[in-house]
N, CA, C and O atoms as a GROMACS GRO file, in nm:
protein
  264
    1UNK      N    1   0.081  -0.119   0.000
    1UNK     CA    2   0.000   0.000   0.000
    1UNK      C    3   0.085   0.126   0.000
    1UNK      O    4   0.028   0.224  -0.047
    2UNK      N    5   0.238   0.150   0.052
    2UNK     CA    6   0.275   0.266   0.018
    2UNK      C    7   0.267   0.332   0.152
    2UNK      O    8   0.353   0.416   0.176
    3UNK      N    9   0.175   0.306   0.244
    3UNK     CA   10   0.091   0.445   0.321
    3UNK      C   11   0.185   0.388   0.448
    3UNK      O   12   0.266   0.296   0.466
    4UNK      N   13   0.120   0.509   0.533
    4UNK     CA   14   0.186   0.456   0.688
    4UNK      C   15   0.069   0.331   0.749
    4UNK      O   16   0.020   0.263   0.659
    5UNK      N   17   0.040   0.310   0.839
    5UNK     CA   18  -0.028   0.210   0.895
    5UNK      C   19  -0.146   0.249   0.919
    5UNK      O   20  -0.243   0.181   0.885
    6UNK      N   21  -0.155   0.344   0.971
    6UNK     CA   22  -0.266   0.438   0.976
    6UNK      C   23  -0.380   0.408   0.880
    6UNK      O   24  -0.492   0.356   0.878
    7UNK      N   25  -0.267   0.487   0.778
    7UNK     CA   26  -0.390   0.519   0.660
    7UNK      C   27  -0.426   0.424   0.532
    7UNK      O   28  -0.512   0.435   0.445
    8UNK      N   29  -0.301   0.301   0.564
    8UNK     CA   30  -0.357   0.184   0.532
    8UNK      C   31  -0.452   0.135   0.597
    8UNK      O   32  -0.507   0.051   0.526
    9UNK      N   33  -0.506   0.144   0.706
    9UNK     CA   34  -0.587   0.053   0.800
    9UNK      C   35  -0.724   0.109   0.760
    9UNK      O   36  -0.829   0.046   0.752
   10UNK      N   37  -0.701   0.259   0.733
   10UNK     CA   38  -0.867   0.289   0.703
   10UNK      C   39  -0.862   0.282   0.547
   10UNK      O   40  -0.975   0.283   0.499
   11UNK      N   41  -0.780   0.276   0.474
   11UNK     CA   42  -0.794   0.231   0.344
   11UNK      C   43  -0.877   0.110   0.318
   11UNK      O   44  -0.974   0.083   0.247
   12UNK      N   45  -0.783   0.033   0.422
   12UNK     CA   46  -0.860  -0.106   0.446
   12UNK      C   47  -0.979  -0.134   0.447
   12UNK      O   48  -1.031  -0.216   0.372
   13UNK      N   49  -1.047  -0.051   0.552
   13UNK     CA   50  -1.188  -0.036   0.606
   13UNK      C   51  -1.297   0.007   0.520
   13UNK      O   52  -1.412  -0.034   0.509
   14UNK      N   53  -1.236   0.096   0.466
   14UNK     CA   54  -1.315   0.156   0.350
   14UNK      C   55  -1.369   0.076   0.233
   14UNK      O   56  -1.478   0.074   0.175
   15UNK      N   57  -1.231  -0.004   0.215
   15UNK     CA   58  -1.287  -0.078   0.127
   15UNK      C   59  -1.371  -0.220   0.149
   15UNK      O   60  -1.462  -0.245   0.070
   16UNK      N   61  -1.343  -0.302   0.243
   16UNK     CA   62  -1.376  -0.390   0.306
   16UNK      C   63  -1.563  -0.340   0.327
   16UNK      O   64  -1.645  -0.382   0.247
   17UNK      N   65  -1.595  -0.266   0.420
   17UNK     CA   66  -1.716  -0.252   0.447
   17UNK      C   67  -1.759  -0.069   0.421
   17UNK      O   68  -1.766   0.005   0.519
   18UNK      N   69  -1.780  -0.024   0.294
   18UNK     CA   70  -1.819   0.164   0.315
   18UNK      C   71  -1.894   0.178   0.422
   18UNK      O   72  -1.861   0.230   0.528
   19UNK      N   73  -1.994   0.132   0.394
   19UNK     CA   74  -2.114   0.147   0.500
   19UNK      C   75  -2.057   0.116   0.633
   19UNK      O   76  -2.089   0.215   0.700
   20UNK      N   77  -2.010   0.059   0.688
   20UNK     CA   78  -1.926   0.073   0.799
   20UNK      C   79  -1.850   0.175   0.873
   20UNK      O   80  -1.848   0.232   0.982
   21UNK      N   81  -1.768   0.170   0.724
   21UNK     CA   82  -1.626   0.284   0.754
   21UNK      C   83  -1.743   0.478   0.744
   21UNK      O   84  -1.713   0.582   0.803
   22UNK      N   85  -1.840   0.461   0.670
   22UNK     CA   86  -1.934   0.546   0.683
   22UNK      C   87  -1.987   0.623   0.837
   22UNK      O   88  -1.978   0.731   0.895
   23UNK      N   89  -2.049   0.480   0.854
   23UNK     CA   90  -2.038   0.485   1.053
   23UNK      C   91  -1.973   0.543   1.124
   23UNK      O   92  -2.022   0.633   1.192
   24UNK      N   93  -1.841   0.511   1.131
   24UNK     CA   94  -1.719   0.557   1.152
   24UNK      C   95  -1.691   0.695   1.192
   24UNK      O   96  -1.674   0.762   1.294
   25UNK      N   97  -1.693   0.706   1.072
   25UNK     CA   98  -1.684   0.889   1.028
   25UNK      C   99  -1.775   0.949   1.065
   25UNK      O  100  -1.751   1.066   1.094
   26UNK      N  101  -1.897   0.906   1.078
   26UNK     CA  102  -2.045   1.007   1.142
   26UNK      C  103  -2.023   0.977   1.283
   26UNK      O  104  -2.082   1.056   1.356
   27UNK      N  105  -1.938   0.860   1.360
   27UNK     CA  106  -1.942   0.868   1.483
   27UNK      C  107  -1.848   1.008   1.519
   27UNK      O  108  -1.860   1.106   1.593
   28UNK      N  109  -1.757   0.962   1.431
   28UNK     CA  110  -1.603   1.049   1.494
   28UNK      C  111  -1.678   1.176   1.483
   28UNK      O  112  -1.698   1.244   1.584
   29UNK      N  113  -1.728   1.220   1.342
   29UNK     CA  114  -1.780   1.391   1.324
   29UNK      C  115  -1.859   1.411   1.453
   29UNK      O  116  -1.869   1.525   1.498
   30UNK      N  117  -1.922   1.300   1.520
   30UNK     CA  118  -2.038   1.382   1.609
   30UNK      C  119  -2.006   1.362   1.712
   30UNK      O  120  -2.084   1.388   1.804
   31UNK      N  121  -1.868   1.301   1.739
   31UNK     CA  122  -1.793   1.346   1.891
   31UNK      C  123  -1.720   1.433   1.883
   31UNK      O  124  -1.706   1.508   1.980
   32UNK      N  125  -1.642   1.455   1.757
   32UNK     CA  126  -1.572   1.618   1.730
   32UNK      C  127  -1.641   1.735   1.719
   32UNK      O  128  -1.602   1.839   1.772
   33UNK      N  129  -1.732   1.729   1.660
   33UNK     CA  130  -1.900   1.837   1.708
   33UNK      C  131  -1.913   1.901   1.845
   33UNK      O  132  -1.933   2.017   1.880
   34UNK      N  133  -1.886   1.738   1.942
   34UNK     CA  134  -1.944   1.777   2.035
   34UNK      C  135  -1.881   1.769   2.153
   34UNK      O  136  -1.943   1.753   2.259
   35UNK      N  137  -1.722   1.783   2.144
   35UNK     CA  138  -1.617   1.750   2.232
   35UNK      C  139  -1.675   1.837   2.350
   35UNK      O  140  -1.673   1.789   2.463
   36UNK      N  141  -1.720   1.950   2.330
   36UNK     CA  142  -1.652   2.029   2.448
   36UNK      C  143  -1.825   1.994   2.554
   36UNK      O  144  -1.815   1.993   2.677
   37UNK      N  145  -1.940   1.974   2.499
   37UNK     CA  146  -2.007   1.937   2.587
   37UNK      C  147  -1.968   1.762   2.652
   37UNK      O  148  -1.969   1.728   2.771
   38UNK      N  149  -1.935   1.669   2.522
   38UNK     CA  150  -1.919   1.543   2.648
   38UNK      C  151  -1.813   1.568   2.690
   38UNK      O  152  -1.784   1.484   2.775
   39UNK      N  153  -1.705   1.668   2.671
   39UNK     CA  154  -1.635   1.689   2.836
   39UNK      C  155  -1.684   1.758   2.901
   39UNK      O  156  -1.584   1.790   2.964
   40UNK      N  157  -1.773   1.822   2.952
   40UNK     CA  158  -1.852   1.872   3.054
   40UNK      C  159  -1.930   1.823   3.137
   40UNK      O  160  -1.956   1.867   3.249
   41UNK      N  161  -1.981   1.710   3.074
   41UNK     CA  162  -2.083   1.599   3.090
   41UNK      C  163  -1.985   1.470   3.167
   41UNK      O  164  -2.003   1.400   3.266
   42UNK      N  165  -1.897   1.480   3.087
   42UNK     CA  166  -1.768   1.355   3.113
   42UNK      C  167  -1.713   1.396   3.316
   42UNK      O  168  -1.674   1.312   3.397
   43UNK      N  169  -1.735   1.552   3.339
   43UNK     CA  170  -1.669   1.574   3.422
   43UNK      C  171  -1.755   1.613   3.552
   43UNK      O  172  -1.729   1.632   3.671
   44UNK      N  173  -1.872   1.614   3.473
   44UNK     CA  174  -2.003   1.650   3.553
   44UNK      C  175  -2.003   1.456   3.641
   44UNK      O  176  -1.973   1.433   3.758
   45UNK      N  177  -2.044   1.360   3.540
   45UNK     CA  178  -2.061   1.212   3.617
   45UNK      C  179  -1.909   1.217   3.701
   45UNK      O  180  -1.920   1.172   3.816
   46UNK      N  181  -1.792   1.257   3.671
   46UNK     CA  182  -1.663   1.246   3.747
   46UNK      C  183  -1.716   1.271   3.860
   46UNK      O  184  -1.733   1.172   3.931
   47UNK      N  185  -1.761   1.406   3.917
   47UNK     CA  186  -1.741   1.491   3.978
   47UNK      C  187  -1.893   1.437   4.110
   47UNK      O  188  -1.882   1.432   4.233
   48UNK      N  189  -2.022   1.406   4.024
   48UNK     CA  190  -2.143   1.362   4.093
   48UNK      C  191  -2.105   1.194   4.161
   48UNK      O  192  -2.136   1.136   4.265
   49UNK      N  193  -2.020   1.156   4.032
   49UNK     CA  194  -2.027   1.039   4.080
   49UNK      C  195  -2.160   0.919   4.047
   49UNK      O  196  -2.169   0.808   4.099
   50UNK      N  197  -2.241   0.971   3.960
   50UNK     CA  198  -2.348   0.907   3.881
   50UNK      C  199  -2.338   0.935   3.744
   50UNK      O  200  -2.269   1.027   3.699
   51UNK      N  201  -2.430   0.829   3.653
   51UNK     CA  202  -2.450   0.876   3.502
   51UNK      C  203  -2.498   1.025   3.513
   51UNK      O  204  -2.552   1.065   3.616
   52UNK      N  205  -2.476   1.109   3.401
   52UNK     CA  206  -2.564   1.207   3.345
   52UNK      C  207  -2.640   1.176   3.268
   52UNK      O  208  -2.653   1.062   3.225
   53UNK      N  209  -2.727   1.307   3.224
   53UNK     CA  210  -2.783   1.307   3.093
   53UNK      C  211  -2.732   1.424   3.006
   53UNK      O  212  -2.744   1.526   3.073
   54UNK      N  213  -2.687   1.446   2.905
   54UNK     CA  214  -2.665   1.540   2.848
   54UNK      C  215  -2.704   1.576   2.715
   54UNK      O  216  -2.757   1.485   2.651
   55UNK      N  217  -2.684   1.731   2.634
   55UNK     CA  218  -2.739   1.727   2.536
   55UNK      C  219  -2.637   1.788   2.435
   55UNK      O  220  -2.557   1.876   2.466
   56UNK      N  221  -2.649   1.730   2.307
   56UNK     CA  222  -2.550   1.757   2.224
   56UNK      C  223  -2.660   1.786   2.078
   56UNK      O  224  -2.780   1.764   2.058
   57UNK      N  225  -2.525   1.861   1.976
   57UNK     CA  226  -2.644   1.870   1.846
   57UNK      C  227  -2.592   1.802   1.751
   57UNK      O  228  -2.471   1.782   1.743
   58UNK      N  229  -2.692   1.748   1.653
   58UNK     CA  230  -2.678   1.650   1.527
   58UNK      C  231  -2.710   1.737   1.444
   58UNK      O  232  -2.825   1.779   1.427
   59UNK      N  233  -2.581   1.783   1.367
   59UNK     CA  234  -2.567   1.849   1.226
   59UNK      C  235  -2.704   1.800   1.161
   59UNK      O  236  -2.758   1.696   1.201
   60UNK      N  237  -2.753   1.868   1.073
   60UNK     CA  238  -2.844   1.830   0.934
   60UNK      C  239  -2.801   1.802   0.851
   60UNK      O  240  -2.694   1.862   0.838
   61UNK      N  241  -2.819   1.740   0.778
   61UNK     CA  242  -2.726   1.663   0.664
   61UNK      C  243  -2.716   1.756   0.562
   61UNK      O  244  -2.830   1.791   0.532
   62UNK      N  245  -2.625   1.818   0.487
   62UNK     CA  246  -2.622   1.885   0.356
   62UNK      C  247  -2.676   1.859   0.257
   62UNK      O  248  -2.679   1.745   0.210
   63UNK      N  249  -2.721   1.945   0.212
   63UNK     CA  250  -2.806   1.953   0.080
   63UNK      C  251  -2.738   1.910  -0.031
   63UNK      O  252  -2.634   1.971  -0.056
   64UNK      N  253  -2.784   1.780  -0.138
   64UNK     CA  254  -2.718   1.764  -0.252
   64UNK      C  255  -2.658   1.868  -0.315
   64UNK      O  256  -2.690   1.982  -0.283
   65UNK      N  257  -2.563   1.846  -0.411
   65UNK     CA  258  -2.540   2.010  -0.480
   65UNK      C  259  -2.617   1.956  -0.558
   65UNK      O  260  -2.654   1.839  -0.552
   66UNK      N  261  -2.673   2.111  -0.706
   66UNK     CA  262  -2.727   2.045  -0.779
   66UNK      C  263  -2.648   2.138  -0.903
   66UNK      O  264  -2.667   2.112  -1.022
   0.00000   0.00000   0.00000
């Protein structure tokens, strides 16, 4: 593959299962979205010492171009 390991591994993935590696990427985008509330949330259960509940936002999906 050429690549470092890394970016062979999601090369890999990608190709192996999209719809998967799809997953993936909408997980990662919507914890990078929403870093700074689940660390607040993350530090809130630290701190109570129980689960929370917290609230985060889910982008809208972009409009086809046309």
């Amino acid at each position: 593959m050429g690549e470092d390991r890394w970016n062979a591994g999601v090369t890999m993935m990608q190709i192996a299962d999209p719809g998967r590696w799809r997953g993936v990427v909408d997980a990662w985008q919507l914890a990078r979205d929403n870093a700074e509330a689940i660390g607040q949330c993350a530090e809130a259960a630290r701190t109570a010492g129980v689960d929370q509940q917290c609230t985060i936002t889910v982008k809208a999906p972009a409009a086809p171009a046309q």
